[in-house]
N, C-alpha and C positions, 0 to 999 in steps of 0.2 A: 237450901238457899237461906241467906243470913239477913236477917233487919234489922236497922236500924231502930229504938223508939219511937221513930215517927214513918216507918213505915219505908223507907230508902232501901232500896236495893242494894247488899255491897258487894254486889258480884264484877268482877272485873270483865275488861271489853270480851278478853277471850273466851269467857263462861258467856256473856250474853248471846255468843253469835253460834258455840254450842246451842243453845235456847232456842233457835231462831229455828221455824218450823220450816223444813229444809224441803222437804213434799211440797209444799204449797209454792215455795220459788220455783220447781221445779215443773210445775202446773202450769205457772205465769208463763214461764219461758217457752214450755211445748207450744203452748198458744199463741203466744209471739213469734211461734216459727212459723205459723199459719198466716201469719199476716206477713213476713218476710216472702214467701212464696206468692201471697197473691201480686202481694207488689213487683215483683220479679216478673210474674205472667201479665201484668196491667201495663210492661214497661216495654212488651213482646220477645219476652225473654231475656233480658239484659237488667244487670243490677243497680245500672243508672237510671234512671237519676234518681229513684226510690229506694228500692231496698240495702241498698249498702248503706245510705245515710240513715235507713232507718237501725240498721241492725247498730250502726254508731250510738247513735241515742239511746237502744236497749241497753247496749253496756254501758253507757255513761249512768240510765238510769237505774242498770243492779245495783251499781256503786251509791246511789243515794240511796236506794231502796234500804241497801246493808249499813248507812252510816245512819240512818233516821231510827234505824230499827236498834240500834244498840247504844245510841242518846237514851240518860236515863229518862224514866217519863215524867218526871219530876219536872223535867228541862221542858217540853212542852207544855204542860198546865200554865206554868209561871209566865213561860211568852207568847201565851195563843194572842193575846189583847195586842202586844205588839206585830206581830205575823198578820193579824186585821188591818193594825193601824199599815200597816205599808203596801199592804194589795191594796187596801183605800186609796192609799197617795200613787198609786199606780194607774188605778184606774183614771183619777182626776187626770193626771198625766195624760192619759189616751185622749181622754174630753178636748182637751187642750190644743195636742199636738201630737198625739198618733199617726199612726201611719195606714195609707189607706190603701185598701187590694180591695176587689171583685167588690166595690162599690159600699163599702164600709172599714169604719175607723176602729181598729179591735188591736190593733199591734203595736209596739215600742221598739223600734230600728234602733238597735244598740253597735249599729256598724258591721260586728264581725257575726251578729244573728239578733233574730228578730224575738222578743217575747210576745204575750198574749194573756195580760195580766187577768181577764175575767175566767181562763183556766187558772189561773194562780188562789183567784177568788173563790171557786168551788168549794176546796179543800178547809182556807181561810176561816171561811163560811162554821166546818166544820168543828174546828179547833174552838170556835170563838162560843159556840153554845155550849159544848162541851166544858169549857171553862165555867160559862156562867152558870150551867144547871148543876155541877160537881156535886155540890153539898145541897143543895138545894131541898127544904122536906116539903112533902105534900102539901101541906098547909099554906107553904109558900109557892109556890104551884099554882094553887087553886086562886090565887089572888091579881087580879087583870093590870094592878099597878108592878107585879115580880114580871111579868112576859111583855108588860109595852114595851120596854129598853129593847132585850133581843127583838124585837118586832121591828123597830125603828133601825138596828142595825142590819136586820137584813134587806129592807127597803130601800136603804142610802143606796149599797152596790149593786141592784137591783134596777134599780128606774136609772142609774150610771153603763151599766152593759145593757140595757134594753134601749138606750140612747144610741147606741153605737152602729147600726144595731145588733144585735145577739139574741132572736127571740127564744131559739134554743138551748141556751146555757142561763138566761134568763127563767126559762122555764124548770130545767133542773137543780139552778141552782136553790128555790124557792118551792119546792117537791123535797128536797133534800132536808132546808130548815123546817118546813112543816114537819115532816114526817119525823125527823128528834124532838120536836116540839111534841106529840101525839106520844114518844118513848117514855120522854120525862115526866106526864101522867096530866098534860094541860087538857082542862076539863074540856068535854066535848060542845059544848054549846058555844066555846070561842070559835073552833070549826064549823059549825055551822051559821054560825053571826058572820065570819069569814067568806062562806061559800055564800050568802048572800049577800052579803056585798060586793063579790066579784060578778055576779046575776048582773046585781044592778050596773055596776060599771062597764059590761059588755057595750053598750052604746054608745060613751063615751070614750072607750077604750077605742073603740073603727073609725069613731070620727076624726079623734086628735092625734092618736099616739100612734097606731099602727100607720105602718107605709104603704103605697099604694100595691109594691112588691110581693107586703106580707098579706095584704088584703085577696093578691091574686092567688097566694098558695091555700087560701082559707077556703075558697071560691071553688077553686082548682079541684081540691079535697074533695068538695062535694059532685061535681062533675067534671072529671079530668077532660073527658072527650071535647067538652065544648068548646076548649085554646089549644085540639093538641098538636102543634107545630111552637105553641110562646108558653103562656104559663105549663099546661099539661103536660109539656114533653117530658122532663124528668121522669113524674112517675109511670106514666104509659111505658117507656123505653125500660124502665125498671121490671115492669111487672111483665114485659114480654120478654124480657131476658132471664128471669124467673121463671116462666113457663116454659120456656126454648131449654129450660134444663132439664125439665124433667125429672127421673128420678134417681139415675148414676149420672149425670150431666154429658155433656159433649167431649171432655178431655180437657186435661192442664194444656193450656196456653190457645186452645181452641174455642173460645168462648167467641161467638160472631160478634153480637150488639156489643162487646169493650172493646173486641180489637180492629171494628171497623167503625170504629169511633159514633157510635151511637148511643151508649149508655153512658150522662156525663157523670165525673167527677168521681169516674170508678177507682183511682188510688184513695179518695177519703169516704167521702159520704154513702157513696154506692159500691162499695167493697164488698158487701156480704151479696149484693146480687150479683155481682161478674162471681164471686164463690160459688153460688147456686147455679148460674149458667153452666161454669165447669163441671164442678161435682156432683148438683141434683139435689135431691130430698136428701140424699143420703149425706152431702158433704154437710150441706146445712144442719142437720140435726147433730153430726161429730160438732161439730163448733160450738154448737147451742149447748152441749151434751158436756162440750169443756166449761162453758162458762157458769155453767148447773155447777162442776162438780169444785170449781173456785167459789162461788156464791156460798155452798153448803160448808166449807172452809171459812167464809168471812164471818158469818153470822155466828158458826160454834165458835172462833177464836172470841167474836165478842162476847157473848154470851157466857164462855167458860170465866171470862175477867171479872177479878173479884172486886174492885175498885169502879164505884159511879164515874169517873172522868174515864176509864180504860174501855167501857161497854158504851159510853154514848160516842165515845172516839170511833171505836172500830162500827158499832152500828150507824154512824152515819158516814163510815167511808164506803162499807157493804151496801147499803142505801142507794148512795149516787152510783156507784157502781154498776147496782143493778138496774136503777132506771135508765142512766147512760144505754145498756144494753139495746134495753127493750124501746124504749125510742125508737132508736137508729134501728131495728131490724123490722121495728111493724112502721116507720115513713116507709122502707121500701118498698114493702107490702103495700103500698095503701090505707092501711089501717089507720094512720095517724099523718095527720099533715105533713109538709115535708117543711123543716123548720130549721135544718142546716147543723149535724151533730155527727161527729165522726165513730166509728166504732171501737172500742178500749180494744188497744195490745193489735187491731188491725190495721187501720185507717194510718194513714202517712199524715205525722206532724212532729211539730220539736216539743212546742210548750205543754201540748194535748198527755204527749206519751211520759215526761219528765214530772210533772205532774202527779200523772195516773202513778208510775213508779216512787212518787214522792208519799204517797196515800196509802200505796198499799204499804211504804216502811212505817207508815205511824201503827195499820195494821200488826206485821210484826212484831213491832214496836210492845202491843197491846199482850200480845202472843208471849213474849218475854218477860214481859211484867204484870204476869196472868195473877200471880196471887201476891201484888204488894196492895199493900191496905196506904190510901190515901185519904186523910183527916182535914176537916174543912178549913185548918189554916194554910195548907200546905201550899197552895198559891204563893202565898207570903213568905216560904220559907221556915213555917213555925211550925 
């Protein structure tokens, strides 16, 4: 593979998309047929209203997956700051004049479909530290005046999507920037200055900011039984739909608690527990089992990258990826509040799966351009 002096790739589109780790597409998509299926069986068989639209959006999203992943990566560094600046002006948007479902303002009615720019932010989020820490040396690192800036730009779209509200995307999105923040070598006593100050703001946080909603899921957490017909149902119905599986489950499209309407919101949020009801320990842990074996593909693709913007890229797309995950499958356990977070490549959405599909080509992306060497002008073009 041929470089430029500064480090450019001069391989043509048809070389890069040879390049493009073909296993791992092929990973994404096995797994995407599992969520095609459950939707199918959430729908009592029938591909309306779920699964066909969702299988439309898979392929809309290969197609960006393969057009992001074969942009040279040059083309991302130079316009992360802008891809920021306009999920910004998106969100403000929402702020404004959003559109409002199930009791909040998260969406942008563009007529012929709706977006949901604080998934467009996740990714944003990612690109935009990755810009800033590129060249970045320790020394500058270690200094509290280099991290305020990213600090304050994660916070803007942050206290914007937790307005809306979005306590769960709010929460990963901000899991996501620490945890690149902790990659790029930011010394540990900011973390713990950090974790104590969120200590202290717990009180102030229940009094003003949380909603009476988010107060009942926190409440809830701690003893579902005490509400459970209003706040508690969710996860009780969850967790006996999980146990009613057992350990091969009851059969595809036999699941009692989703198909007699007892387990809510099982095309999105509660997908992997109608999965568990059908297939048991054993469907659950294949699923778990696939997204082990994509995780273990995301982290070597970043890892293998020679280039600081190419490994904090793909380590913070691998990142939210995996907390996404693990979220959404210990809410429905109970293990973790239930905070409203669909599950990647399962859960029925537009903006969520286009997104996801948009993250994993910068991934790719990273895969392709595993050994171009980027120099701290290159932002600039020099």
């Amino acid at each position: 593979m041929a470089l430029s002096p500064f480090g450019q790739s001069d391989m043509s589109i048809g070389q890069r998309l040879w390049q493009i780790n073909w296993s791992f597409v092929l990973l994404i998509s096995v797994t995407a047929s599992v969520g095609f299926g459950m939707l199918y069986s959430a729908a009592n068989g029938n591909l309306d209203p779920w699964a066909s639209r969702q299988m439309i959006r898979f392929g809309a999203g290969v197609g960006l997956m393969l057009v992001v992943a074969v942009i040279d990566i040059h083309v991302w560094l130079r316009y992360a700051y802008a891809i920021y600046a306009l999920s910004l002006a998106l969100l403000v948007v929402v702020e404004f004049s959003g559109s409002i479902g199930m009791g909040a303002q998260r969406w942008i009615d563009l007529g012929v479909f709706t977006i949901q720019p604080s998934e467009i932010m996740k990714v944003s989020i990612i690109l935009l530290l990755a810009r800033y820490f590129y060249a970045s040396r320790m020394e500058d690192v270690g200094r509290i005046s280099h991290i305020l800036m990213p600090l304050i730009l994660m916070a803007v779209p942050a206290i914007l999507v937790m307005r809306q509200p979005d306590l769960g995307t709010t929460i990963l999105m901000v899991a996501t920037g620490i945890a690149m923040l902790f990659l790029v070598g930011v010394r540990i006593w900011v973390f713990v200055a950090g974790a104590l100050a969120t200590i202290a703001a717990v009180i102030p946080l229940w009094q003003f900011v949380l909603l009476d909603y988010q107060k009942k899921r926190l409440l809830t957490f701690i003893d579902p039984e005490k509400d459970p017909l209003g706040a508690g149902y969710h996860i009780l119905q969850s967790k006996i739909a999980l146990g009613s599986g057992g350990l091969f489950g009851k059969g595809f499209l036999e699941g009692s608690q989703s198909h007699l309407s007892f387990l809510p919101e099982k095309q999105t949020d509660f997908i992997f527990t109608m999965l568990a009801e059908e297939f048991g320990l054993v469907g659950g842990l294949v699923l778990i089992g696939l997204y082990m074996l994509l995780l273990i593909y995301a982290f070597a693709i970043s890892l293998r990258c020679r280039s600081q913007f190419g490994r904090l890229m793909g380590m913070g797309v691998s990142t939210s990826f995996f907390l996404n995950i693990f979220v959404n499958i210990a809410m429905v356990m109970g293990v973790v509040p239930v905070v409203g977070m669909p599950l990647p490549l399962i859960s029925y959405g537009g903006t969520a799966m286009l997104t996801l599909m948009f993250s994993f080509g910068l991934l790719l992306n990273v895969y392709v351009h595993r050994d171009v060497q980027i120099g701290p002008g290159a932002a600039d073009g020099n």
